[in-house]
N, C-alpha and C positions, 0 to 999 in steps of 0.2 A: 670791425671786429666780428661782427657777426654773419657778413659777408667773407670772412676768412675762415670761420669755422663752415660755412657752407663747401666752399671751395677744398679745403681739408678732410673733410670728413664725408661731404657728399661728394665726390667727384662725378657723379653723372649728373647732377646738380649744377645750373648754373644759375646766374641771379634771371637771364634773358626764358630760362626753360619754368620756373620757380612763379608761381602766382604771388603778386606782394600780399597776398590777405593771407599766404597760406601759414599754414605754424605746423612744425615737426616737430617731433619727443625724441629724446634719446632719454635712454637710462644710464645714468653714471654712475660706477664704481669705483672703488680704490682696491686696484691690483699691484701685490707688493711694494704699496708707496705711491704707487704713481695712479693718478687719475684715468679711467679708461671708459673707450663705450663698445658695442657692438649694433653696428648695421648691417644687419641681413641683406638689405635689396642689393648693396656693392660687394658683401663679402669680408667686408671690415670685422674684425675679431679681437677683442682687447686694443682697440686701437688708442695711443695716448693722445690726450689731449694738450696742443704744445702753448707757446706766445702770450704766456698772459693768462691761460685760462683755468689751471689749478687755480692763482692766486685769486682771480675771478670769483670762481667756487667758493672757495674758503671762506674768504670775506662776506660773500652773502649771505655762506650759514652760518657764521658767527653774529652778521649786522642782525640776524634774524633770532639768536638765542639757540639755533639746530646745534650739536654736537656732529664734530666734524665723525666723531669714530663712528655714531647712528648714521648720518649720511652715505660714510665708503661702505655701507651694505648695500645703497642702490638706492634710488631714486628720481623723480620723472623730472626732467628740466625742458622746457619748452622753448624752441628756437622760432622765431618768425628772421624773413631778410630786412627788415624794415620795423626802426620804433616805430610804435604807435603814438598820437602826440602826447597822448597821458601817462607816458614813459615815465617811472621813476623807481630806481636803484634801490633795494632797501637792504 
């Protein structure tokens, strides 16, 4: 999954190019409905986020008590290529 959002979103981005330690930010938005981000390095602009990963979104910030409407204003979500082993979903 999160090797599909690398692949998707970063396309200069490969997992071979990508340090496993490293962690990237996007900011996420809700533009008209639909979930989006922007990456300046590739030029990406509103770009949606497809496969799973609204619902992704949502369920976090719901498991979390976030309001989804305060969320689609923006905020940081942090991507590494690789769980960490102390990985857990909340």
């Amino acid at each position: 999954m999160i090797g599909d959002i690398l692949r998707y979103g970063f396309q200069a981005l490969t997992p071979e190019k990508v340090n496993t330690n490293s962690i990237m930010v996007l900011h996420p938005t809700k533009v008209n409905g639909v979930w989006a981000f922007d990456d300046p390095t590739t030029g990406l602009v509103r770009e949606p986020f497809v496969s799973g990963i609204p619902e992704i979104i949502e369920t976090t910030l719901q498991n979390n008590g976030i309001p989804v409407s305060e969320a689609a204003k923006g905020f940081n979500m942090f991507l590494q290529l690789h769980l960490s082993p102390a990985f857990k979903l909340h």
